[in-house]
N, C-alpha and C positions, 0 to 999 in steps of 0.2 A: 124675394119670395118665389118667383118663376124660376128661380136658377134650383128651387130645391125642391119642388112641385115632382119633376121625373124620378129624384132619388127616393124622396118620399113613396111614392108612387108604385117605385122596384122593390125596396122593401116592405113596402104591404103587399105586392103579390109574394115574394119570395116568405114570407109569415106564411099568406094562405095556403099553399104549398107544403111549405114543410112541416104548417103545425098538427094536422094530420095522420102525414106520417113518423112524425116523431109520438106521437099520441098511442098508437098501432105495435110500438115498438113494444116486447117483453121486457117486463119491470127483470130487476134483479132476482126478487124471491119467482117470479114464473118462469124465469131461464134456470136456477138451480132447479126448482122442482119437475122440468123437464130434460135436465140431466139426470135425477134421479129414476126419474119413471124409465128411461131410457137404459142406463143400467141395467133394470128390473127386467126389462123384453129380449134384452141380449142372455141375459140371465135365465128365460123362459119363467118367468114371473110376472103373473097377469096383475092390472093394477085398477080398481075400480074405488070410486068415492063411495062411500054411507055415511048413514047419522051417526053421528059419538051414541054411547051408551049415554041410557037417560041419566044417569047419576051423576056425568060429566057435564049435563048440561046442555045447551043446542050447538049446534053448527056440524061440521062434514070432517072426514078425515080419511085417508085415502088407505085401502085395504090389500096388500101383497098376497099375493096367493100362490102358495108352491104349490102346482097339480097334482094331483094321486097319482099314480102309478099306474094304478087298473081302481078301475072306480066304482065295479061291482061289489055286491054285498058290506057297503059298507055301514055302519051306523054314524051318520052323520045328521047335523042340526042342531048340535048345542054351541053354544056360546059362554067362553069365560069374559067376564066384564071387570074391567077395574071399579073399582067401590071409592066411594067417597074416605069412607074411614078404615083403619085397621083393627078388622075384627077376628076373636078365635074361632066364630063360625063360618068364617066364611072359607072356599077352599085353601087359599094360602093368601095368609095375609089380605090385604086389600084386593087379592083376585076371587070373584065368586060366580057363580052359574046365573048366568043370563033369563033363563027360564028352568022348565021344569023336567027337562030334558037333559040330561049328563052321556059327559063320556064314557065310554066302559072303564069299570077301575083298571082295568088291564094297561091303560094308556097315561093314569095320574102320576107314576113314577116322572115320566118321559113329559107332560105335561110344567109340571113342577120345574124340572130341571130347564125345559124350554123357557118359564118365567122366569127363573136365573140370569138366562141367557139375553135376556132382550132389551132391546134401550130402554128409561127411562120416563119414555114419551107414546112405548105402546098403550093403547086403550083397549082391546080385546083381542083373542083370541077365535077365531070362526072358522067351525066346520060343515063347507056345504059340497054340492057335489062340483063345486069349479075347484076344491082343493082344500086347503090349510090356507087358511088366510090369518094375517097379523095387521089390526088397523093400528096407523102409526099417524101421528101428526107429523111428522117429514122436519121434524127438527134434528139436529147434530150432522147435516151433513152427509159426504160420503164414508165418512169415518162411523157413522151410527146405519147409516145403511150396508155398510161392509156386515157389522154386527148383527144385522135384521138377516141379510140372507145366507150367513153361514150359518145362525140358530137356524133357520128354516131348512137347508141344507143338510143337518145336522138330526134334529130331532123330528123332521116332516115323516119319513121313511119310518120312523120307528112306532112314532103315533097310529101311522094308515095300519103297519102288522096290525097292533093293538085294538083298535075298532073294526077291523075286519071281522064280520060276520062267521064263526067256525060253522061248517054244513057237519051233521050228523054224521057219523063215519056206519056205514054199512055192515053189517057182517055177512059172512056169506050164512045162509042156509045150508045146516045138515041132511 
């Protein structure tokens, strides 16, 4: 029994040690979801967590934001929300307005076609003044994040024309 006292002994420190920092170490899903985000910042897409829409139920889910362009005049503050069910009232399909606040129809064409465009696993739509955001539960990978930031790429620019604010045009006086 004295001959196994030290080895005993080494590995219970060599446990305390390392259990630790094996402990410390990024799970699998927290090392993908920080290759994702990473992507997103090289990409100049800021990435912040919110609450799911209420109809999805509780928990967080991380929100992409393609920046505006120029950020003045614009009408910003609605939110599309995924819906529990598929309804003919709502804006398309299972996608409906968050509150009581819409986009300008100027920008529903280009909206729509953005919900075409998007994985599977987006949950809204948000326009604030940090940009076009798309909350996404960060499921499919880089292959559905490839797909989240060419739609954002794609239809961000065309959205900001459309809720841009038009200033009254002047005329000259006679």
């Amino acid at each position: 029994m004295s001959e196994w006292l030290p080895v005993i002994i080494i590995g219970f420190a060599i446990t305390l040690v390392l259990g630790p920092v094996m402990w410390l170490k990024p799970s699998q899903r927290d090392s993908r979801l920080a290759d994702l985000r990473g992507r997103a910042a090289r990409q100049g897409i800021t990435v912040q967590i919110q609450t799911l829409p209420a109809a999805l139920g509780e928990g967080t889910a991380a929100v992409y934001y393609y920046r505006w362009g120029e950020r003045k005049r614009l009408q910003i503050g609605w939110v599309l929300q995924r819906q529990r069910i598929l309804h003919e009232l709502n804006f398309s399909g299972s996608w409906d307005w968050g509150s009581r606040v819409k986009a300008p129809q100027a920008a529903w064409p280009y909206l729509h076609q953005l919900l075409n465009s998007l994985p599977a696993d987006c949950c809204a739509i948000i326009a604030t003044d940090v940009g076009l955001g798309v909350q996404w539960r960060e499921n499919g990978g880089v292959k559905a994040f490839s797909q989240l930031s060419d739609s954002l790429a794609e239809y961000a620019p065309l959205i900001e024309s459309a809720v841009r604010k038009v200033s009254p045009i002047k005329l000259p006086e006679d």
